[in-house]
N, C-alpha and C positions, 0 to 999 in steps of 0.2 A: 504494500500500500504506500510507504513511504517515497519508495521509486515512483510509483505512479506518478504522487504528488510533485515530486521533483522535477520529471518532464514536465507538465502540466502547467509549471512554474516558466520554465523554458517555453515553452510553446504561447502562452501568454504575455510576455513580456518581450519577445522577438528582440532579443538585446543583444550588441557586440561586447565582446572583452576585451577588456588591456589588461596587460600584464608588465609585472616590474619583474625585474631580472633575475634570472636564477646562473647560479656558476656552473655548474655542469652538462653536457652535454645530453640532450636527451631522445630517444630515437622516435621518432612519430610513425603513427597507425596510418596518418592519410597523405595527401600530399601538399597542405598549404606551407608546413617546416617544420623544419625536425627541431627545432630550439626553443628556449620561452623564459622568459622573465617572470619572477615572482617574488613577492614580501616574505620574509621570514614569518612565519605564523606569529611569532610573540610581537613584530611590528606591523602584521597584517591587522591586528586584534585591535593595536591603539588608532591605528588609521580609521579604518572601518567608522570607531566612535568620534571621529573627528567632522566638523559640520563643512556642509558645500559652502561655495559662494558660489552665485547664479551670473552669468558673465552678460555684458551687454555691449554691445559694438560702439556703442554714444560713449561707453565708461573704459572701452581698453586705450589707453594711450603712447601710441607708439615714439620712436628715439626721437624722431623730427617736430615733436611736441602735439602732433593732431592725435584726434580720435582714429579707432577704424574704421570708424562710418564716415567720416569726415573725407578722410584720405580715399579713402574707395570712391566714394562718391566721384570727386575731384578726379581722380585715375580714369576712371570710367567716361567721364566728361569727354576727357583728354583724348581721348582712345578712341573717340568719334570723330574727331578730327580727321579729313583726308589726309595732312598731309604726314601726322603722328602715325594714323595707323597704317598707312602705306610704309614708313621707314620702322614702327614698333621700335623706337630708340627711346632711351631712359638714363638719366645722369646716376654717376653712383650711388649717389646716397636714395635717390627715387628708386633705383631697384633695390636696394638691401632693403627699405621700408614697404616697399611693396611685398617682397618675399613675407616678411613679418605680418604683413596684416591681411593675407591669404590666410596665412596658418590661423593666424586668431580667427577670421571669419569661416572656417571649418569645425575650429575648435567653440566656437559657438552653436554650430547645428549640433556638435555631438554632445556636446555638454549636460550630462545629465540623465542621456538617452542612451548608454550604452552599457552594459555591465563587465564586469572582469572575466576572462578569459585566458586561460595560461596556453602559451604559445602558436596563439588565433592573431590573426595577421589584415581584418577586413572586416569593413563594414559594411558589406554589401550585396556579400555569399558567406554562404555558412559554413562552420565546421567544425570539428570536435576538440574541447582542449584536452590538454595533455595531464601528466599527473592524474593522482588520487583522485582529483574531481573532475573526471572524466566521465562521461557519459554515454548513452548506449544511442542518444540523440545531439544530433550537428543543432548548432545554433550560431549566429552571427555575434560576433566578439573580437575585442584587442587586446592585448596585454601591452606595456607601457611604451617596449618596443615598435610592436605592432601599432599603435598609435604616432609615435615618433613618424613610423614610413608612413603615415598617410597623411600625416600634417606638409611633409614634404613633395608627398606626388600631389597632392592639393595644388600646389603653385607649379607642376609639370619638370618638379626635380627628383630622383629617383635614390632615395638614401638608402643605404643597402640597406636588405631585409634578415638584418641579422638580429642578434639580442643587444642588452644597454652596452656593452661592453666595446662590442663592435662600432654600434652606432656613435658612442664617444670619442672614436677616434677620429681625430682632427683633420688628419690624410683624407678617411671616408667621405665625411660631411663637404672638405675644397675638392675631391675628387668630383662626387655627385654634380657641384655648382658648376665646377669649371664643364664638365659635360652639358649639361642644359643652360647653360650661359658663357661660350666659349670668349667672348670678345673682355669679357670681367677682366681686366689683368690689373685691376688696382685690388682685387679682392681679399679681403686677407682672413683668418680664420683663427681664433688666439684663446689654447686655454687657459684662463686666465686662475685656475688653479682655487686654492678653498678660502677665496677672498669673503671676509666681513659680508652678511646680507645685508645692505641696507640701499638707499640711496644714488649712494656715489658709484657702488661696484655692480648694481644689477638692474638690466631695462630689461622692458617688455622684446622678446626674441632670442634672450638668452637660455641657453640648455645649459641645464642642471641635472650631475649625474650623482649618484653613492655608489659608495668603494665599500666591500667586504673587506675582513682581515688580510687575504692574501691578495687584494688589493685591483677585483677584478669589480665593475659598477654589476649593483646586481638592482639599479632603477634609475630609471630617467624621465624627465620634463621639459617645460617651457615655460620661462618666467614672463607672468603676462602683470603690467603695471598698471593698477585701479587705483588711482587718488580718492575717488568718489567711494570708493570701498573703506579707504584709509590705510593703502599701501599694498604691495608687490602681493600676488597668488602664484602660486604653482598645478598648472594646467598637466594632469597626468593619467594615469590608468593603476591602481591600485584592486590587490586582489594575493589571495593565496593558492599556491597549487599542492597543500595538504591538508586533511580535513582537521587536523588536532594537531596542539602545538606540543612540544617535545616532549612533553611531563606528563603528554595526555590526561590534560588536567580539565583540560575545554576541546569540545567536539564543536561540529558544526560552520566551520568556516566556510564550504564549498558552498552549501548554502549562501553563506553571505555575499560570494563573489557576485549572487545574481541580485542583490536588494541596491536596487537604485536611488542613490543618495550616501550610500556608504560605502560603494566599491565602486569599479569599473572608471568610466572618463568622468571626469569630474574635476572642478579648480578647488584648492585647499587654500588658507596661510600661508605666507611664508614669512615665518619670520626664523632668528636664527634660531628661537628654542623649538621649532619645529622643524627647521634641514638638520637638527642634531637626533632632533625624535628618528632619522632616519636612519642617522649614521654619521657620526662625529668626523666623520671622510668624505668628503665630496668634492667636487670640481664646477667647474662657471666657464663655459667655452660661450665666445661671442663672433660673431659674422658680422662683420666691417665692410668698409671701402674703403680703402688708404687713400691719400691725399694727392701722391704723385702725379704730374699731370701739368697741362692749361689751366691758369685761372686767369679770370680777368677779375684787377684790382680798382675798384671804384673809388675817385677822391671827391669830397665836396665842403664848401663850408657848411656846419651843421643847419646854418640856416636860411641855406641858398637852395634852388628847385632842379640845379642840375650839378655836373659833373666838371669839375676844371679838368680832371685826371681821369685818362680809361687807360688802364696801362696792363701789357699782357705779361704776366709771370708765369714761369715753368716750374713748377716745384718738383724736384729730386724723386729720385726713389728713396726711401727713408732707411739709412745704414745707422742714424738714432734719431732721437726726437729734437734735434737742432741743427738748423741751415743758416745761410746767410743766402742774401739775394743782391748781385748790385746791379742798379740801372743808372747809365749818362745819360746826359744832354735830354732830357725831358723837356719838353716845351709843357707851359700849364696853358688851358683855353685863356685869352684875353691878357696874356702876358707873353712880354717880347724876352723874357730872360728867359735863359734853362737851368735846369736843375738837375745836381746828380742825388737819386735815392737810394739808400741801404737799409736794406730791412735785414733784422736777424730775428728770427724766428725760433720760437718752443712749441712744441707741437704734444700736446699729452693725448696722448692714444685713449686712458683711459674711462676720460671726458667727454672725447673727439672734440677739444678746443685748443686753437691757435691763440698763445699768443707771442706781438708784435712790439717790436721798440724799431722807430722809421729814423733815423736819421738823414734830414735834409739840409746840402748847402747847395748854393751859387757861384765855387772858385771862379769864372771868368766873370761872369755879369756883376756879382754881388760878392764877393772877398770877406766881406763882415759879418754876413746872414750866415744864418744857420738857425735851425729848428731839430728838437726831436720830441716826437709824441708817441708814445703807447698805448696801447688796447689788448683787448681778449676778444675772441669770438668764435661761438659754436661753429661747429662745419659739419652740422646734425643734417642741414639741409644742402642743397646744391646752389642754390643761391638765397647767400645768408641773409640775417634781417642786418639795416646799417646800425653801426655801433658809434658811438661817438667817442671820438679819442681824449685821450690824458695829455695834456701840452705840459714839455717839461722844458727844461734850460732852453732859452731860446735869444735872440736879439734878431728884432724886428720881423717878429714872427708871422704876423695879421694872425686871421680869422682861425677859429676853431673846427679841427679837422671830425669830419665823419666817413666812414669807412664802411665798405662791404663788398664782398669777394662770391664771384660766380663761376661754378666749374664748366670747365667748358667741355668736360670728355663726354663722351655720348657713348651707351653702352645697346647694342641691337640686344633687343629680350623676346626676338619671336619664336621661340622654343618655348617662350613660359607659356602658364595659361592665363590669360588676358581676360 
């Protein structure tokens, strides 16, 4: 009878599984894979009792500061354009943020609609999970992995369909990009290792994996950032693939992989007492655009309507996070002198902000002049918002300098899905 009821339960709830990762190798009955991620039962147990948050596209806020309803919107706009969608080109920071707010916008539809499933790979055909709670009946399901691959075929990238383990390597994740996005070459991929959760070190698009003792991730996610929540969630697939925990002290878990709301795709907390609830070991791998490249540098007085300066800079391939830039003989609009500019730049990766100290003089025209002014500015976007500068030591400086920098590289994304 209790079998009955078990199908019965499955057959009702027509639900996918995710699964968080298990270390060992395990041989499958059918053919979707022979491997599968799972919670240790005594951390499957506190998950389980831990409460959802319900995700909403108005409230996910991705790296460039928009919503993903916002940005989508806008993309979608964009992408009706003849002349956009005939070339399907996209500056780096618009495809990295686009990548990110696909997977949110899948991780939306599955949110809450799919339950655990160990080593089920789809939510779209069925089939049997692996382990102890396994069944005599196919049902549609992810485990945490298998969530992982679908978040990325969502955007037409193909992340190997292996366990968390696999899926965390670095290699993996630039290999897949650099294949459905072959023109990317500023792309860069950095695990940035078991940095503080807070703020500074984690946006919405970054994976999050835990490491067992012998140091292999046996679960993975997606940190997605809700302010309107009151901070960062972890978008995952939680579930166990044993019915009782070691002491067989507590039965019933298999069970629980199918009760939606406490297992399977679902967004958690994150804060750091709970990436420890998982595992005192963990990692923060981020998908970037590097800087390298065309910019075009915009000059203006703060409170002028145009541009005295449109000046094209090449920015380096980055061998560290500090360049220098010099430019002669600059002519400014509506001025007969020239000028030579040196910018030396700090570039913090882990920000993605530039900043700048401009040192400007006039050796031919002006001998005595000289100005230098600095700033900061995100390069979250491809063409940033203007910042207004810091005027420091100067004689006969004029007007107060405002600034903003626009990439010029164009990156084709007709491999994605649009």
């Amino acid at each position: 009878m209790k079998k009955i009821r078990f199908i019965f339960l499955v057959l009702l709830t027509s639900i996918a599984v995710l699964s968080c990762n298990k270390t060992e190798e395990v041989v499958v009955p059918d053919t979707q894979n022979d491997m599968g991620d799972a919670l240790p039962p005594e951390i499957a147990e506190i998950i389980f009792d831990t409460k959802s948050i319900p995700l909403k596209s108005s409230e996910i806020i991705l790296p460039n500061g928009l919503s993903v309803e916002e940005f989508l919107i806008q993309t979608k706009q964009k992408f009706k354009n003849g002349r956009v969608e005939a070339t399907k080109e996209m500056g780096p920071q618009e495809v990295r943020n686009y990548i990110i707010a696909k997977m949110a916008e899948l991780a939306i539809k599955l949110d809450g609609k799919i339950p655990y499933g160990y080593g089920l790979r789809s939510y779209t055909s069925a089939g049997k999970p692996l382990g102890e709670c396994n069944t005599d009946m196919s049902y549609i399901g992810l485990d945490c992995s298998g969530l992982m691959y679908q978040l990325f075929n969502h955007v037409g990238i193909e992340l190997i369909k292996g366990t968390a383990n696999e899926q965390r390597n670095v290699a993996s994740i630039k290999n897949a990009l650099i294949k459905a996005i072959p023109d990317w070459t500023t792309l860069t991929v950095e695990d940035k290792g078991q940095v503080p959760i807070n703020d500074k070190n984690v946006e919405t698009g970054d994976i999050i994996y835990w490491l067992n003792d012998i140091g292999k991730a046996f679960h993975i996610g997606i940190v997605l950032d809700m302010p309107a929540y009151g901070g960062k969630v972890l978008f995952q697939s939680n579930g166990s693939d044993t019915d009782c925990n070691k002491k067989k002290t507590r039965c019933g878990l298999c069970a629980r992989n199918l009760r939606l709301g406490e297992a399977g795709v679902r967004a958690l907390p994150l804060t750091q007492g709970r990436v420890n609830g998982f595992s005192t070991k963990y990692g923060v791998i981020r998908i970037n655009a590097g800087i390298s490249g065309k910019w075009d540098f915009n000059l203006k007085c703060q409170d002028a309507n145009f541009n005295f300066l449109s000046q094209n800079l090449d920015f380096p391939i980055m061998q560290n996070n500090e360049f220098e830039i010099k430019v002669n003989n600059v002519a400014y609009q509506g001025d007969s002198k020239t000028y030579n500019l040196v910018f030396k730049f700090k570039y913090n990766k882990a920000i993605n902000t530039l900043d700048c100290t401009l040192n400007t003089t006039s050796p031919l025209a002006a001998p005595n002049f000289f100005r230098n002014d600095s700033f900061s500015i995100e390069l979250k976007t491809d063409i940033t918002k203007p910042q207004n500068a810091t005027l420091g030591d100067n004689r006969d400086a004029g007007c107060d300098y405002e600034v903003q920098f626009i990439n010029k590289t164009k990156i084709n994304v007709e491999k994605l899905k649009l």
